[in-house]
C-alpha positions, 0 to 999 in steps of 0.5 A, a space after each residue: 500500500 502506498 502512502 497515498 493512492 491504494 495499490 492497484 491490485 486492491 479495491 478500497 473495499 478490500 483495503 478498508 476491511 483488511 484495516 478493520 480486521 487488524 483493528 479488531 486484533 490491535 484492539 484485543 491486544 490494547 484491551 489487555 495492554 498494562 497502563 505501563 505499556 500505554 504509558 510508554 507508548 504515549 511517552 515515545 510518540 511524543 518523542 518520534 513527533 518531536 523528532 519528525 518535526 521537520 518531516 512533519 511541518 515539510 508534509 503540512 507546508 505542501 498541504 497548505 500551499 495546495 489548500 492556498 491554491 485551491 482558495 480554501 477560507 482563512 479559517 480553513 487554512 489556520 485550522 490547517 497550518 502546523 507551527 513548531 509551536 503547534 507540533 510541540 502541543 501535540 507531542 506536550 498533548 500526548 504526554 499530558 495523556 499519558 499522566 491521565 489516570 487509566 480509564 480501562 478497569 476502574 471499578 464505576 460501582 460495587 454492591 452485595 446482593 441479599 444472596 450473596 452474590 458480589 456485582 461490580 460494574 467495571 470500565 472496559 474498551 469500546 474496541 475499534 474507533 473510527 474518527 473522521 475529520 476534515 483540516 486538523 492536522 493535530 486531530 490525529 495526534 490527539 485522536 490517536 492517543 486518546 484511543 490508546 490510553 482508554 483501550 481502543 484501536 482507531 482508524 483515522 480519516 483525515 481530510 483530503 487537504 491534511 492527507 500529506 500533514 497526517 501520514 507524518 504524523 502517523 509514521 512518527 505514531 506507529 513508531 513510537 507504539 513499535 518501541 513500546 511493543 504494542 502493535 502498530 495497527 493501534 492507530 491507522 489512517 485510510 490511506 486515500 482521499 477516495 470519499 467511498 472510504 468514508 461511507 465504508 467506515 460508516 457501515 461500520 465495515 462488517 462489525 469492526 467498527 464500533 462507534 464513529 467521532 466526526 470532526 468537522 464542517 456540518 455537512 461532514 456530520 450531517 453525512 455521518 449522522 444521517 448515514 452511520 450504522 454504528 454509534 457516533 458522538 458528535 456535534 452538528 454546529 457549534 452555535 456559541 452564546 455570551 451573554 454580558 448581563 446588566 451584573 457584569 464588569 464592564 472591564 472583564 466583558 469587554 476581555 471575554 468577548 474579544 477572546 471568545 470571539 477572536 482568539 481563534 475564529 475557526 474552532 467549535 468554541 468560538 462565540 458567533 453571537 453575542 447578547 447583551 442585557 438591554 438593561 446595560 446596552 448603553 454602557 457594555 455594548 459600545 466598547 465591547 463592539 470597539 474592542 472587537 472592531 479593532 480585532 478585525 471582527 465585522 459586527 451583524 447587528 439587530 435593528 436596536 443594536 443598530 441604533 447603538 451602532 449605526 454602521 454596523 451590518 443589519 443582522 439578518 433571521 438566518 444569522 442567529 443560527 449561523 456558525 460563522 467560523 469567522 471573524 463574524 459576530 451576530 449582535 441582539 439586546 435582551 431583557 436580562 437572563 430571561 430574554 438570553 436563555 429564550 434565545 439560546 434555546 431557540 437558536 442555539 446548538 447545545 453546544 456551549 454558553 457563557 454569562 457574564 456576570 457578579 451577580 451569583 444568582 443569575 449565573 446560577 440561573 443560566 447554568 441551570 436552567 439552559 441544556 447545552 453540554 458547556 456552561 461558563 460563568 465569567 470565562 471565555 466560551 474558548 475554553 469549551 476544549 478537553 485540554 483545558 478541561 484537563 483531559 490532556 486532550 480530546 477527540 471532539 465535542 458532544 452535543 448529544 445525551 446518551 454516553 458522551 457529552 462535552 468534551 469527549 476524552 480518555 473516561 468518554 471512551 469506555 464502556 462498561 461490563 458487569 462482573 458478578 462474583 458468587 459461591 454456587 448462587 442457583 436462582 430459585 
């Protein structure tokens, strides 16, 4: 098989079941693997990526330089480029991993029946996991290594613009997984951008794939989860609220938005609209809306926002749910945390809401009483990472109810089995 384009001789159907199947037997082997061996496998990754560094940022510089050329977004393209800096995150996100407590084995609940039969329900691997996503280059370090401490093999599908940035950076994994003798079929990538690999994975390729993680632009996850026969936590868009309430510091309101918005455009966390209390409109919102102007941010205002900021774009119906991924900010006066939760629930994404307040009773108010999987008080919706989550790392975010929400990280990746001790219990 050839680092890009699959030998002739084989159909990507053929390619793409012969990588499930030494999934399942890398997954056996990585459920049984000691929280020493994984350690040490995580530990000497981080060492391979630093020494691929120059290979890593080689392949990514003609990714990038392609993705120019087709005209992909500014924000596509920041979500492309890899940094030394950026390939040193990677490998410090591996080692944060590896520091991680193993979720594999952890005794969830333990009790003793009348009969005396003794049950435990203890954490266990998923098993195969496959991750589709689109730009990210890191994703695949991340991913990768998430799997690897909870347990499970991945099968990694990078996008198409990153094929070049994620081979080395999975040549450098593979050999960090062989000098700690766990087997390297722990982490694969589909090695071609031919879209029918996707709908193969997608099917779970005959049973050995057991749950999906998309990564990407909503059109990739509507696909996944209008197509997939298999599990799949994942988050449609990322439609992120702060509200600043008649309560907040107007210094620390200004901060917050601008890093929320501006910090990095491009990511699920980012905010895309911003309320404000119409209580303090006159004070908050016209340095907020400087603050953000002087950052490159073009502000979509409604018609009483506009009255504050005359030059600003008239917001549209079609903006209050739209993830701009950009330097974009929809802009709507409410009345006070009753006006924001009413708007959240109507146009948000369940995905993550931050207030901006001193007042603890109405912080406490909009935490509990709106259903997104990220609530903050006085912090940036930026924060909405599981890195800074102190989960080392994550593989994406979660909207939906069932298993995982939030950030999905290393105790996301389990399931669980029940294990009953007795001493020749007969059921009557």
């Amino acid at each position: 098989m050839a680092a890009v384009e699959i030998e002739a001789a084989k159909s990507v159907e053929d390619v793409m079941a012969e990588m499930g199947r030494r999934a399942r037997i890398a997954a056996r082997a990585l459920a049984l693997a000691p929280t020493a061996a994984k350690d040490a496998a995580l530990a000497a990754m981080a060492t391979e990526i630093r020494k691929a560094t120059p290979a890593i940022l080689a392949a990514n510089a003609l990714d990038v330089a392609d993705g120019k050329a087709k005209g992909l977004s500014g924000s596509f393209i920041d979500r492309l480029i890899l940094t030394e800096a950026r390939i040193e995150a990677m490998a410090a996100g591996l080692e944060a991993i590896a520091a991680l407590a193993d979720p594999v084995g952890r005794v969830l609940a333990a009790w003793d029946r009348p009969n005396g039969l003794h049950i435990e329900r203890v954490a266990t691997p998923l098993g195969v996991i496959g991750i589709i996503y689109e730009s990210r280059p890191n994703v695949t370090a991340d991913a990768g290594a998430l799997c690897l401490k909870s347990g499970n093999a991945a099968i990694l599908r990078g996008g198409s613009d990153a094929l070049r940035s994620s081979i080395a950076i999975v040549a450098a994994l593979k050999r960090g997984l062989a000098a700690a003798g766990l087997p390297e079929d722990a982490v694969q990538l589909v090695p071609t951008a031919d879209r029918a690999a996707v709908g193969l994975m997608l099917t779970g390729l005959s049973g050995a794939i057991d749950v999906i993680v998309p990564r990407g632009g909503k059109s990739l996850v509507a696909r996944v989860q209008s197509e997939a026969r298999v599990p799949v936590f994942s988050h449609l868009e990322g439609i992120c609220h702060v509200y600043v309430d008649k309560g907040a510091d107007l210094d620390m309101a200004v901060r917050l938005v601008v890093n929320a918005k501006m910090r990095r455009t491009g990511i699920c966390g980012a905010a895309e609209t911003l309320l404000v209390d119409r209580a303090c409109a006159a004070t908050h919102l016209p340095p907020i809306v400087a603050a953000l102007r002087e950052k490159g941010c073009e502000i979509r205002a409604s018609q009483e926002v506009l009255a504050l900021v005359p030059d600003a774009v008239p917001a549209t119906e079609a903006d209050w749910s739209t993830e701009y991924l950009d330097a974009i900010l929809s802009v709507a006066l409410v009345d006070g945390v009753d006006g924001a939760i009413a708007h959240i629930e109507r146009y948000g994404s369940h995905h993550t809401e931050a207030i901006v307040t001193e007042n603890a009773a109405t912080a406490e108010r909009f935490l509990s009483e709106i259903d997104s999987a990220i609530l903050l008080w006085n912090a940036s919706t930026q924060f909405a990472d599981g890195g800074e989550f102190g989960m080392g790392a994550e593989i994406g975010i979660a909207t939906g109810k069932m298993h995982a929400r939030g950030p999905v990280g290393v105790d996301q990746l389990v399931s669980f089995n029940y294990r009953v001790r007795g001493h020749g219990q007969t059921r009557p």
